[in-house]
TIGU-186740 format. One line per field, with one value per residue: residue in three letters; chain; y, z, x of N, C-alpha, C in turn. Coordinates in steps of 0.2 Angstrom, whole numbers, m for minus. Each point is the difference from the previous one (the first is absolute). Example, Ala and Ser with C-alpha at 12.3 -4.5 7.8 and 13.67 -1.06 7.14 Angstrom:
koldren: c(ALA,SER);
baza: c(A,A);
nY: c(m28,5);
nZ: c(39,m4);
nX: c(66,m2);
caY: c(6,6);
caZ: c(0,1);
caX: c(m4,4);
cY: c(6,5);
cZ: c(0,3);
cX: c(4,m4);
This chain:
koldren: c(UNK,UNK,UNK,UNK,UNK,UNK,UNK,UNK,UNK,UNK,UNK,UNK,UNK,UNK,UNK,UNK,UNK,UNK,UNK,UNK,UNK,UNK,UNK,UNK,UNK,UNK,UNK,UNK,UNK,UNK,UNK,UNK,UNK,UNK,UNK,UNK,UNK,UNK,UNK,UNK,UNK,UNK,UNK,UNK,UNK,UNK,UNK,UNK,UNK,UNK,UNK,UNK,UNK,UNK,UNK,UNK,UNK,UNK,UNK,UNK,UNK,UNK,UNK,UNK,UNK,UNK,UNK,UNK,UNK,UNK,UNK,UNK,UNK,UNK,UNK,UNK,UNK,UNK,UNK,UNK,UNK,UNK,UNK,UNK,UNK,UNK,UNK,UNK,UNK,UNK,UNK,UNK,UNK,UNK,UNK,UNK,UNK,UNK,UNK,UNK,UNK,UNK,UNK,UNK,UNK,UNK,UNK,UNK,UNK,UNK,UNK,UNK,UNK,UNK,UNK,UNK,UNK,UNK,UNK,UNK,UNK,UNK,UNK,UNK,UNK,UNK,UNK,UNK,UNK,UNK,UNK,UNK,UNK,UNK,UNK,UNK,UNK,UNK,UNK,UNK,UNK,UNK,UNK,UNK,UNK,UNK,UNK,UNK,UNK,UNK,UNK,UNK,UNK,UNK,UNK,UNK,UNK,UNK,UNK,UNK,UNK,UNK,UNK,UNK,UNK,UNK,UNK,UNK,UNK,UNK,UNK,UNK,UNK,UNK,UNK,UNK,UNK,UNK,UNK,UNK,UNK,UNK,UNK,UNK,UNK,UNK,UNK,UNK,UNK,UNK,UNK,UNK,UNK,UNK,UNK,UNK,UNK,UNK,UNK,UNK,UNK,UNK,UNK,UNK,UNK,UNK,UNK,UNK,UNK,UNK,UNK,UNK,UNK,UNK,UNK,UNK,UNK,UNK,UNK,UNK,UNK,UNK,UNK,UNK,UNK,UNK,UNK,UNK,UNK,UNK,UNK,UNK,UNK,UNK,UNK,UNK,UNK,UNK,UNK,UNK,UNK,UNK,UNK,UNK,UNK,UNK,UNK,UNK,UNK,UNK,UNK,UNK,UNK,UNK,UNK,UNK,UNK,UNK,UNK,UNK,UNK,UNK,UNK,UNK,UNK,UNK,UNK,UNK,UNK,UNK,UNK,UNK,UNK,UNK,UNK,UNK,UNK,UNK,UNK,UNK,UNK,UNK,UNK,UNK,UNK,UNK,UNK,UNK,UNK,UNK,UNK,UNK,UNK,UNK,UNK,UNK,UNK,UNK,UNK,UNK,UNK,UNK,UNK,UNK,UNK,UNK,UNK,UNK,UNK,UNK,UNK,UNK,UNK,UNK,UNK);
baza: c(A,A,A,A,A,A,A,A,A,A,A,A,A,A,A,A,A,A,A,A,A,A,A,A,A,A,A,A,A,A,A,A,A,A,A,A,A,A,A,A,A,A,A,A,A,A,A,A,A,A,A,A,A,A,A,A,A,A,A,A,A,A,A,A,A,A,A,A,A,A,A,A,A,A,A,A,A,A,A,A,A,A,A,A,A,A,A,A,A,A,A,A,A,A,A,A,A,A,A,A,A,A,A,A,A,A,A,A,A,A,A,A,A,A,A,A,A,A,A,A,A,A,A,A,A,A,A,A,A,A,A,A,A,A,A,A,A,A,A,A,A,A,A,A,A,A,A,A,A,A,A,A,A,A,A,A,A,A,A,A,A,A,A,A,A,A,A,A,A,A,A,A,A,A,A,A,A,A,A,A,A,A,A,A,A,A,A,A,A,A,A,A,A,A,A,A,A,A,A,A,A,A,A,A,A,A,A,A,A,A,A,A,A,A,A,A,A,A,A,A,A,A,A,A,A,A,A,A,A,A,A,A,A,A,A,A,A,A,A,A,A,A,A,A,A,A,A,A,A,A,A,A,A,A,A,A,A,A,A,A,A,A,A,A,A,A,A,A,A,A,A,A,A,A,A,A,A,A,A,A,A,A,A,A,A,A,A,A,A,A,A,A,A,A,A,A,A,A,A,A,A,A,A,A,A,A,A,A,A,A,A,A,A,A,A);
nY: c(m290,m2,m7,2,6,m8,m2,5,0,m5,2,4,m3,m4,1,m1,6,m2,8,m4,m2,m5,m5,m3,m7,m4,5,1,6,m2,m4,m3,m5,m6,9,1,3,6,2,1,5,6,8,m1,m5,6,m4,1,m5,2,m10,1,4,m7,m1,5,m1,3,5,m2,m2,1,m6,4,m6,4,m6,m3,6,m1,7,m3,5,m6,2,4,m1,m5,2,2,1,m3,m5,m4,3,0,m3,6,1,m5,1,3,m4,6,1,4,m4,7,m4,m4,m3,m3,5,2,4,5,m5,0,6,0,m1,5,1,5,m3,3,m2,3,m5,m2,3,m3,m5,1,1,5,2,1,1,6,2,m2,2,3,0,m5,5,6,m5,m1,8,m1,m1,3,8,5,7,1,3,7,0,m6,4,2,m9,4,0,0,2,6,1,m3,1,2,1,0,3,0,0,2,5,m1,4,3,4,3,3,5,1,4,m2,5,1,3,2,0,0,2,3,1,0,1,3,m5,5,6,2,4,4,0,4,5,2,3,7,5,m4,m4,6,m2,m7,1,6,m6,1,m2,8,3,m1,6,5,m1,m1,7,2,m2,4,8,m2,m2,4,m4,1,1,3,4,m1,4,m5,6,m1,3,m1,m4,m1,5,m2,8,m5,m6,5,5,m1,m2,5,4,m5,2,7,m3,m3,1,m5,1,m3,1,1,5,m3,6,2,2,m4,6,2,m6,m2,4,m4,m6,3,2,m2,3,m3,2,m5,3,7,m3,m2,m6,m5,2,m6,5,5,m4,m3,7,1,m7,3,7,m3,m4,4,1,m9,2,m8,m2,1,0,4);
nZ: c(m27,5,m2,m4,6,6,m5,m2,8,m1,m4,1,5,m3,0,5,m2,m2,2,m3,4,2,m2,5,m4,3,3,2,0,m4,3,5,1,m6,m4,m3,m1,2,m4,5,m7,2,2,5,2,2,2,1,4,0,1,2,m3,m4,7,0,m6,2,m5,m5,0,0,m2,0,m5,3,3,2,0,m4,4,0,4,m1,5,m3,m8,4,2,5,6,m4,5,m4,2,m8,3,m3,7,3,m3,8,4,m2,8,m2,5,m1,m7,1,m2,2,m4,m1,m4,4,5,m1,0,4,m6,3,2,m2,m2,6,2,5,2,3,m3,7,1,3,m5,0,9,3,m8,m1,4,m5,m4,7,m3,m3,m4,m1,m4,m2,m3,0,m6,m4,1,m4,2,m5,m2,m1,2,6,8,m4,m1,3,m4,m5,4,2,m7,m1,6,m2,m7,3,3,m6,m3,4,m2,5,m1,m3,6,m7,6,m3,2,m7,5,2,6,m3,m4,4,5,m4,m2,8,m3,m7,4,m4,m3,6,m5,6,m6,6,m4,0,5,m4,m2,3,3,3,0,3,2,3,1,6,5,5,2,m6,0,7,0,m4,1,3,m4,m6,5,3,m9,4,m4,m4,5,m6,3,m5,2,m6,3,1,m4,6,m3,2,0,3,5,0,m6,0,5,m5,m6,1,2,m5,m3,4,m2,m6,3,m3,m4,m8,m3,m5,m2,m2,2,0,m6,m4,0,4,2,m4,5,6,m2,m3,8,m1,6,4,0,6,2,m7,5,1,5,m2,5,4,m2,2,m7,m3,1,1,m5,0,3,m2,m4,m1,3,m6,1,m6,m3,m4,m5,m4,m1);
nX: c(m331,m1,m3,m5,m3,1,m3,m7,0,m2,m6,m5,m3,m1,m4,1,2,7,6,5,7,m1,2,1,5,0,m1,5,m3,m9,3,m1,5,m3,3,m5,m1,m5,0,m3,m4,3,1,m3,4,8,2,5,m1,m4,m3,m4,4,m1,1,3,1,m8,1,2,3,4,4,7,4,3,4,m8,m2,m3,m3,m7,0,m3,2,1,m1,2,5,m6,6,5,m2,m1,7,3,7,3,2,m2,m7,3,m4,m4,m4,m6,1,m3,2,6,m6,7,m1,8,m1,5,m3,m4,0,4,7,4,m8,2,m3,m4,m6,2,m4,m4,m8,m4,m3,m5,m4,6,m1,m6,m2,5,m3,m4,2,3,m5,3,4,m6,m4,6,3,m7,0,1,m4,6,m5,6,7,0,m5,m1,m1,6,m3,m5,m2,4,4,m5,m3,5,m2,m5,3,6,m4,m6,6,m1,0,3,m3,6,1,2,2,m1,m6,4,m6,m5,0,m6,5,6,m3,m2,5,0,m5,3,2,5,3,4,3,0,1,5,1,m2,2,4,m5,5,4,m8,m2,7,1,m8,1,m2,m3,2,m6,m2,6,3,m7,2,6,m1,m6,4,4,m2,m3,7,0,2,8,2,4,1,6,m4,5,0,4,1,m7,0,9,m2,2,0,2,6,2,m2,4,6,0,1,4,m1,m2,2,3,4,3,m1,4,m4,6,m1,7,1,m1,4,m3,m3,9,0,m3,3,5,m4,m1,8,3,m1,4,m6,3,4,3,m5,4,0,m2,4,1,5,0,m3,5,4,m6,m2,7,2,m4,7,1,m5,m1,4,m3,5,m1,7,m2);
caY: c(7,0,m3,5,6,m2,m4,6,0,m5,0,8,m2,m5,4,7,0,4,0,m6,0,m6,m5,m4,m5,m3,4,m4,7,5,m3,m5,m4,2,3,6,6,3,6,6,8,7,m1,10,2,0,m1,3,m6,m3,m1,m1,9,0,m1,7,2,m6,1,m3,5,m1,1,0,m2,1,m5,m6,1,1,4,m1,5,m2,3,8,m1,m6,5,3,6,3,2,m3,4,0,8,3,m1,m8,m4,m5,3,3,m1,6,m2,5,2,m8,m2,m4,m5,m7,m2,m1,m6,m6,1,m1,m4,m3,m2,4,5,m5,4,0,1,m5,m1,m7,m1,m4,m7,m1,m1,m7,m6,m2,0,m7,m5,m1,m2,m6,2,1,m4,m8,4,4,6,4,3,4,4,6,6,4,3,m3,4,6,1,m7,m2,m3,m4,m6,m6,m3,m1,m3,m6,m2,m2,m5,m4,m3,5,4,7,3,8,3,5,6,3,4,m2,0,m6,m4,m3,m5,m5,m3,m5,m4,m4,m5,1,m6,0,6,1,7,4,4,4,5,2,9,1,4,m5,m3,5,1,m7,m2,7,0,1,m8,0,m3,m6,m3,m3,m3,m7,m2,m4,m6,m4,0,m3,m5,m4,m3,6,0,7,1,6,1,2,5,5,8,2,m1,m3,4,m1,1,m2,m7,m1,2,m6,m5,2,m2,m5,m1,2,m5,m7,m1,m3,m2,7,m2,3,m1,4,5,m3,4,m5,2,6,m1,3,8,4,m3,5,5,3,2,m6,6,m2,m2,0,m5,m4,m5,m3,m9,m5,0,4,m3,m4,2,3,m7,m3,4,m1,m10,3,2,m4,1,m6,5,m3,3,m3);
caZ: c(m1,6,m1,m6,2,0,m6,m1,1,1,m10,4,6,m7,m6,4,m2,4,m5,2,m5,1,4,4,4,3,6,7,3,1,5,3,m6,m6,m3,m6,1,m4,3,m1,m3,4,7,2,3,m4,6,m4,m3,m4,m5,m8,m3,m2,4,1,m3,m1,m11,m5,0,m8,4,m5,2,m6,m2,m7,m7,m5,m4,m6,m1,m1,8,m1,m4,3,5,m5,4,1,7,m2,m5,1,1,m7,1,0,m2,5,m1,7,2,2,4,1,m7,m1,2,0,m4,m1,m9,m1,4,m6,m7,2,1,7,7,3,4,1,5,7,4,m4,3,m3,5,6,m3,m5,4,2,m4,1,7,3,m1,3,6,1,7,8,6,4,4,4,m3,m3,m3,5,m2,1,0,1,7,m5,3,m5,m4,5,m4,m5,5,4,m2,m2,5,1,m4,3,6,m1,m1,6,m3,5,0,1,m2,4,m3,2,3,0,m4,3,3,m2,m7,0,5,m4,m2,3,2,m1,1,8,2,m4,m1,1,m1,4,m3,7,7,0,m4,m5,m7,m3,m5,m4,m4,m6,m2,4,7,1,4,0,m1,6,4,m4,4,6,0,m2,7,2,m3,m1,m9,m1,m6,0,m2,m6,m3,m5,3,m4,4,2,2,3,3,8,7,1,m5,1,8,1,m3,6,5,m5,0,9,4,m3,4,m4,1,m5,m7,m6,m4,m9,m1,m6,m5,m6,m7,m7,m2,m6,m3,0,m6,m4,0,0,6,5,8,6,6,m1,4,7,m1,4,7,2,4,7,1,1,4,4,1,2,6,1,1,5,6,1,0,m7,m2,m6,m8,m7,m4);
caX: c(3,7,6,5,3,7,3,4,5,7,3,5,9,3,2,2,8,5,6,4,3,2,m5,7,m5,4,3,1,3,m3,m5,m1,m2,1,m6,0,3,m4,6,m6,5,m2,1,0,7,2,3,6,3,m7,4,m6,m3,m5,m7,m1,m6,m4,m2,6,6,3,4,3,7,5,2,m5,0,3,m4,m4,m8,m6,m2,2,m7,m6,m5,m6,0,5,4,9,2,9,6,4,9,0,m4,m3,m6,m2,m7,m2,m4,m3,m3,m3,m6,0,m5,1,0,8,1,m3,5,5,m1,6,m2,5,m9,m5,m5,0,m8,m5,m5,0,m5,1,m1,4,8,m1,4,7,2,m3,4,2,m5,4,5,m3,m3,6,4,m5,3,m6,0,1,1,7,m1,m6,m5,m7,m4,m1,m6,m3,m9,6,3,m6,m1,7,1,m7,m1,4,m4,m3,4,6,7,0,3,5,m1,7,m3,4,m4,m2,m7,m5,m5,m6,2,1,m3,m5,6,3,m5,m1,7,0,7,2,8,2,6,1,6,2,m8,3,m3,5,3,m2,m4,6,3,m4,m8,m6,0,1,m4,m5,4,3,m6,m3,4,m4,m6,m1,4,m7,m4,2,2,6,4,8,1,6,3,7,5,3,7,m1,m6,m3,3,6,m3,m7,m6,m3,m4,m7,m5,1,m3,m6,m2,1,m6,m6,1,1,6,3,0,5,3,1,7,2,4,m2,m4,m3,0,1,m8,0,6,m5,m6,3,m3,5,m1,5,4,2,8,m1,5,m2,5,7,m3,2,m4,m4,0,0,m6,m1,1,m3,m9,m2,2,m6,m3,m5,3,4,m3,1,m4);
cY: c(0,m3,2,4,m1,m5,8,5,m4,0,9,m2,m4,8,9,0,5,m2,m4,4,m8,m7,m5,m4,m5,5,m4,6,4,m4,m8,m5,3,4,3,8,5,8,8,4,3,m3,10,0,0,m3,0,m7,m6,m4,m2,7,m1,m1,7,5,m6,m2,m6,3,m3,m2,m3,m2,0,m1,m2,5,0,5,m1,5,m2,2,7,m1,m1,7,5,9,2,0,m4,2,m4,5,m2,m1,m6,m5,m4,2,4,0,6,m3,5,m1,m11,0,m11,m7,m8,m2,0,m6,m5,2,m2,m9,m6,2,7,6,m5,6,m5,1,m3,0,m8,0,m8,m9,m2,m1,m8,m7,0,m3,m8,m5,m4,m4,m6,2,3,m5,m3,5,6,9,6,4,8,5,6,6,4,m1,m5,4,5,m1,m7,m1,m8,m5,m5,m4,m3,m5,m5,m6,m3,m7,m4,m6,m2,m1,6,7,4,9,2,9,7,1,6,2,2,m8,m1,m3,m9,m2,m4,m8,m4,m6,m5,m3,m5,3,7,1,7,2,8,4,4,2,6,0,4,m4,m4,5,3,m4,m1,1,0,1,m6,m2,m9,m9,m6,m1,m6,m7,m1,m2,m7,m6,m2,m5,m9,m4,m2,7,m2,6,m2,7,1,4,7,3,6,m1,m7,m7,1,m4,4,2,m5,1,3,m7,m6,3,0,m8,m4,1,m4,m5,m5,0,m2,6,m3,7,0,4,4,m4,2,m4,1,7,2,3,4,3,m3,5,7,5,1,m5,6,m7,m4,m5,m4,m6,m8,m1,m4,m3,0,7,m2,m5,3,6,m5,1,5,0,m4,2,7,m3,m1,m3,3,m9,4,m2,1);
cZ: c(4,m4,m8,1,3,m5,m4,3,1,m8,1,1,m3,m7,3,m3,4,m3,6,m5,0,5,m1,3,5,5,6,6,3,4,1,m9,m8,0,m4,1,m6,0,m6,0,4,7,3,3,m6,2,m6,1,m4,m6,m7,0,m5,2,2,m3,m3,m5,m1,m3,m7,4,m7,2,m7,m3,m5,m6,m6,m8,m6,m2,1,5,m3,m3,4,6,m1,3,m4,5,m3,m7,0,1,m5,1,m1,m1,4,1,8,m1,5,6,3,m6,4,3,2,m6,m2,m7,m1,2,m7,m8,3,0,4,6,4,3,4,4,5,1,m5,2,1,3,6,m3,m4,3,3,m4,2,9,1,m5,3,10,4,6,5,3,1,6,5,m3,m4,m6,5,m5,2,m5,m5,6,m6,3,m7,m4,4,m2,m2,9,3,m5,m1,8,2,m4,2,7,m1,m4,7,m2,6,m1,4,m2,2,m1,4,7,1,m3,2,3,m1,m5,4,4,m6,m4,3,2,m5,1,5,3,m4,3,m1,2,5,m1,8,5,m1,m3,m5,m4,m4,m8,m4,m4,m4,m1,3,6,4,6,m2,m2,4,3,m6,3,7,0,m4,7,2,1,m1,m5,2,m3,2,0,m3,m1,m2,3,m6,5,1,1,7,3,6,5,1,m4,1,8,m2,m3,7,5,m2,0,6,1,m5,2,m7,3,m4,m6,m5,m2,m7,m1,m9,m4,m8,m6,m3,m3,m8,m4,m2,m7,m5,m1,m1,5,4,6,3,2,m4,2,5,m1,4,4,m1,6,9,3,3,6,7,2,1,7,5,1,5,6,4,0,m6,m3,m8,m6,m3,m7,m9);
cX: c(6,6,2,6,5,5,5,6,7,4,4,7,6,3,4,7,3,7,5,6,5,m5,7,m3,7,2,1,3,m4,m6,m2,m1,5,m6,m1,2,m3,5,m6,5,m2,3,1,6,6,8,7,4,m4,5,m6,m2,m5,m7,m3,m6,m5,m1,5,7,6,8,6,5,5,5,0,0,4,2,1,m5,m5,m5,m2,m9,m5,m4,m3,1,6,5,8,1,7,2,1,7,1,m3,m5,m10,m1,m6,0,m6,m6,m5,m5,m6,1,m5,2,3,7,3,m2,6,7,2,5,m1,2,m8,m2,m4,m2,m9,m4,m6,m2,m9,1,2,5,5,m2,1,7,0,m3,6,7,m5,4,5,m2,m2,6,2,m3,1,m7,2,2,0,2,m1,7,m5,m6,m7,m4,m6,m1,m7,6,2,m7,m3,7,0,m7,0,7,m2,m4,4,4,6,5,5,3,m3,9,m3,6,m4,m4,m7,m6,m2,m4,1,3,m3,m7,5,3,m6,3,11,2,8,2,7,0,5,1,7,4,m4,1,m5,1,4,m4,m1,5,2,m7,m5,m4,1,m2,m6,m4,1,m3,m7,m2,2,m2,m6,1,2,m8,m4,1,4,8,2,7,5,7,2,9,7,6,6,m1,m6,m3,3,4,m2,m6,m6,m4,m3,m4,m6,m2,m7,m11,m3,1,m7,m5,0,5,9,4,1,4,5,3,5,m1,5,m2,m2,m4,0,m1,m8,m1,1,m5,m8,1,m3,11,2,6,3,6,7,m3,0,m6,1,3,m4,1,m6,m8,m2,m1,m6,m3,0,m5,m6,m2,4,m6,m5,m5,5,m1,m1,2,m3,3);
């Protein structure tokens, strides 16, 4: 009976699903090695330079490029809300995204690519085929499987079996995560977590809930205990003009990964590539008029941190 009870939950844990909106294979960014790269929908943070807006919400989303079309209508019938209508001025097609249920049927009727849907239900068994196909490069280049984001924390039934069967493959995994997570939820996933790429935005806590809707308490004990508990971590954070590049931004961070015993940090200089999303999701990107860095810009927040004795990885 035992060994039924665990043959059935290993079949469970195999068949557990969860929404992705990409699987990237060849990553050389996202950690030690050649690696695959799982990039889980949802995320509770809303951070205004976010460059995957489709990672934000956890459902499947409709994303339009309009360029590709060629109004043809065939988009307009195929939908079963009504939500795509023609304009009458110019013929172009509009989407009442309030009416889309995502379903999908304007993306298959359409026949110049100009729809797609962002998110994909998959299950364990169906990421692991893609992840094991590159098994060759982790074991030359000590590399794995890394799951990103959107926030992979956000369905952790979906992350902990994906990591458990990663493990019994000696598969070595990668957690990138916001932090922002109830600790009983992650410290159960860090059991099976060989390496976590924590993301630490501001130590303000009024700016943190400005730039990304959340407050940064719980981030920050969360980084303290993963220190605590010994786990491998890396801390990353997304370098943004005005929010969190002044001499006394970087000393607060500086001074935080001081007290974790910690002495490195990657930086992920701001830059607008995915503004284009925004306009496909038909969302608003706030940081339009902000501008990227100049290379001396950067160089000199580098210097800044490594005069703090917090050795600097552009990432």
């Amino acid at each position: 009976m035992k060994a039924l009870s665990a043959l059935r939950k290993v079949e469970a844990e195999s068949e557990q699903t969860g929404w992705i909106f990409d699987i990237q294979g060849y990553s050389i960014n996202d950690g030690p090695g050649i690696r695959t790269t799982v990039f889980f929908k949802g995320c509770p943070l809303t951070c205004l330079w976010c460059s995957n807006p489709e990672s934000q919400q956890q459902t499947p989303e409709l994303l339009l490029l309009d360029s590709l079309c060629v109004r043809c209508h065939r988009c307009v019938p195929a939908c079963p809300t009504g939500a795509t209508t023609v304009n009458s001025e110019d013929g172009s097609i509009q989407v009442d995204r309030s009416l889309c249920n995502a379903c999908g049927r304007c993306v298959e009727a359409c026949p110049s690519e100009a729809r797609a849907l962002s998110g994909r239900l998959v299950t364990v068994d169906e990421v692991i085929e893609v992840v094991k196909k590159d098994a060759l490069f982790y074991r030359n280049s000590g590399g794995g499987i890394t799951a990103s984001g959107g926030e992979p924390t956000l369905q952790p039934q979906f992350l902990l079996a994906l990591f458990k069967k990663c493990q019994e493959s000696n598969i070595h995994t990668v957690l990138d995560t916001c932090g922002y997570v109830r600790w009983e939820t992650l410290q159960e996933i860090l059991e099976y977590t060989e390496l976590v790429f924590f993301d630490i935005k501001h130590l303000d806590s009024a700016k943190h809930i400005e730039h990304t809707g959340v407050d940064n308490k719980l981030i920050l004990e969360n980084a303290k205990k993963i220190v605590g508990r010994g786990k491998p971590i890396r801390i990353r954070s997304p370098l943004i003009p005005g929010f969190n590049d002044s001499e006394e931004d970087i000393g607060l961070t500086a001074t935080f990964l001081t007290t974790l015993g910690i002495n490195e940090i990657d930086l992920l200089p701001y830059h607008q590539f995915g503004r284009n999303k925004y306009i496909r999701l038909g969302k608003i990107y706030k940081l339009n008029n902000l501008e990227s860095y100049q290379q001396e810009q950067i160089e000199k927040i580098k210097n800044t941190y490594e005069s703090l004795g917090i050795q600097v990885t552009l990432a």
